[in-house]
Steps between C-alpha positions, in 0.01 A plus 500: 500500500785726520614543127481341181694244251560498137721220337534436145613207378644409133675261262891541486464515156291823490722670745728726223153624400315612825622803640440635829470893494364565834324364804251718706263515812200718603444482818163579588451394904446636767535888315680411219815324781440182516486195256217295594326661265611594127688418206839399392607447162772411233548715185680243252545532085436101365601479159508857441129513689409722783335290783382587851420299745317599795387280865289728687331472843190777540257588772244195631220570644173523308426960559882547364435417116572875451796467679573225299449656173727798645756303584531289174521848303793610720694216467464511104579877545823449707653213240602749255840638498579839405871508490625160322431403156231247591127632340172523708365170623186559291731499164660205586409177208346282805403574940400186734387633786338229778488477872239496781311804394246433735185584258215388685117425379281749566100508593395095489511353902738210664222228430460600158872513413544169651220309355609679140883366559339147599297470177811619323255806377736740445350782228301633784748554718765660182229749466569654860864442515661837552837518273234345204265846590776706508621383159147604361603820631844599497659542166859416591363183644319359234834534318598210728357127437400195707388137432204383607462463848364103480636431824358544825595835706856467671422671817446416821565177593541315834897449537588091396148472331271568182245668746445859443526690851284400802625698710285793671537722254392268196716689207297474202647339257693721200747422205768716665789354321539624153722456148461795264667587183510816252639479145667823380227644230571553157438793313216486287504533117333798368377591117835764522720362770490103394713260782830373416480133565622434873712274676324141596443527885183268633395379836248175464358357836524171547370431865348758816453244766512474909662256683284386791773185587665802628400607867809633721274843436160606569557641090513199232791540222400584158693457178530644114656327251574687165641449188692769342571530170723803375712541195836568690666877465847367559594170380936501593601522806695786651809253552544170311750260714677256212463140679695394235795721571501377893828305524672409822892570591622375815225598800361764303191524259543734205191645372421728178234721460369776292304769546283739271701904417173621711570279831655780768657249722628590876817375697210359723436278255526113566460186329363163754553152438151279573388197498203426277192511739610812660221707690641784600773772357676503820541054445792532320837250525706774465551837307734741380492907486556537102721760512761341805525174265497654188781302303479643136245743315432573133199641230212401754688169611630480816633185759513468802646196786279338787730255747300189480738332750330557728171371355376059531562280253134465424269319178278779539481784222571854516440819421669851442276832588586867448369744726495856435545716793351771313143345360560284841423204282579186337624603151638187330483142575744195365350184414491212701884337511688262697842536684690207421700343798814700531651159548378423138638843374878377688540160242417703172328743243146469498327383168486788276148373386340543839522856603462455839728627781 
């Protein structure tokens, strides 16, 4: 109850590609101080895209849907960024916003709710749901879309049960705990100002469902999956590490890289060895600061040594990141390799046919 958690979570091989530009929170609490209630969010460009995403927390309670409605409009208003080259959230290609926004269902009574969630007779109930009014209402909102809510309300249950609350205040039950999204709008044609044909960006949902196996909460979990289908801005990567130019010489690996005339690279820039099945940036074998290693450099091709001595003689694959102290991002990823055995490498030249190191 004291703050709130984003993670993102991605495919190694997508890395180079996703950049993070910024991360941000809105605290909203307790006078704007505290961060029980709010938003937080990460700015990142994927594929050349501008996506937000946004986990919010807003006033319960069922008087406080002004409050609400207040507080979801300063959070979108305190996400833009005047000073860095990042454009306003509501010009960015895609925004996910979800959380417990603590919409609640207006007018019907506890019995009738109850009986309509038992019969699984939901339209009534959609009718009177708050965020779904407001939509009706708001402009900016009904820029934002939902699935359909087919499954029952989230809120409140009994702690370590499906039951919703029985305690003496009887919360009526609400779907609290939402998944929106907003696709950037194109320009329309006109007779005189015809569109130029743009990029391929589109969301598709695939599911909107709770999870009511789930009960460590008196809220049940709910879920979005999408499919996204974009024609990709950037298709090379800012660095391109050569796998087959990694040779070994003595206790040190040797790797070659490129990097694109554009690419302003940073003497805090390092380059981490991994094991395939990494989850984290910070799970590396070992690294080295670019610049300290730096063994040769010419036109945009540059090498650098990691001491692999130190590293166990292991089946498992590998592989090389680049991360760019300046986007403070992956930037270019090797393919998967294998180290051979150093005492392999000690009896003789590896076979020229198999680049491996």
């Amino acid at each position: 109850m004291q703050g709130l958690l984003l993670l993102i979570f991605a495919k190694y091989q997508h890395l180079p590609f996703i950049q993070i530009l910024s991360t941000k929170s809105t605290p909203t609490g307790l006078f704007g101080y505290w961060g029980n209630k709010g938003g937080v969010n990460i700015f990142l460009k994927f594929y050349g895209y501008y996506v937000s995403i946004i986990n919010c927390h807003l006033p319960p309670h069922m008087a406080n849907n002004d409050q609400r409605l207040e507080h979801f409009d300063r959070i979108l208003e305190m996400q833009n960024f005047e000073a860095q080259d990042i454009p306003n959230i509501l010009d960015h290609d895609l925004v996910l916003w979800f959380g417990d926004m603590n919409f609640r269902i207006e007018d019907f009574g506890l019995h009738f709710v109850r009986e309509s969630i038992k019969n699984q007779c939901y339209s009534d109930l959609w009718e009177k749901d708050q965020l779904s009014i407001a939509k009706r209402h708001d402009p900016l909102l009904r820029e934002f879309q939902e699935g359909p809510l087919l499954f029952p309300p989230t809120y409140k249950f009994d702690k370590n049960s499906n039951n919703y609350d029985t305690s003496e205040k009887k919360r009526k039950p609400a779907w609290t705990d939402r998944i929106l999204w907003r696709l950037k709008r194109q320009p329309q044609a006109t007779i005189h100002t015809p569109t130029l044909s743009a990029p391929h960006f589109t969301l598709f949902l695939r599911s909107y469902v709770s999870h009511m196996l789930y009960s460590i909460s008196d809220h049940k979990p709910v879920t979005s999956t999408f499919d996204l289908e974009l024609k990709p801005l950037v298709s090379a990567p800012l660095i391109t590490l050569l796998p087959e130019s990694l040779c070994t010489e003595e206790s040190d690996l040797l790797i070659s890289y490129s990097l694109t005339a554009d690419f302003l690279s940073s003497p805090w820039d390092w380059i981490g060895l991994y094991k395939v099945g990494l989850r984290h940036i910070n799970d590396y074998v070992s690294y080295v600061w670019v610049r300290d290693n730096q063994v040769s450099f010419s036109d945009g091709l540059n090498q650098v040594y990691i001491d692999i001595s130190d590293i166990p003689e292991t089946e498992d694959q590998f592989l090389l990141f680049y991360y760019s102290n300046n986007l403070h991002s992956v930037v270019g990823i090797s393919k998967p390799f294998k180290i051979q055995p150093r005492s392999f490498l000690a009896e003789g030249p590896l076979d020229e046919a198999q680049p491996q190191i």
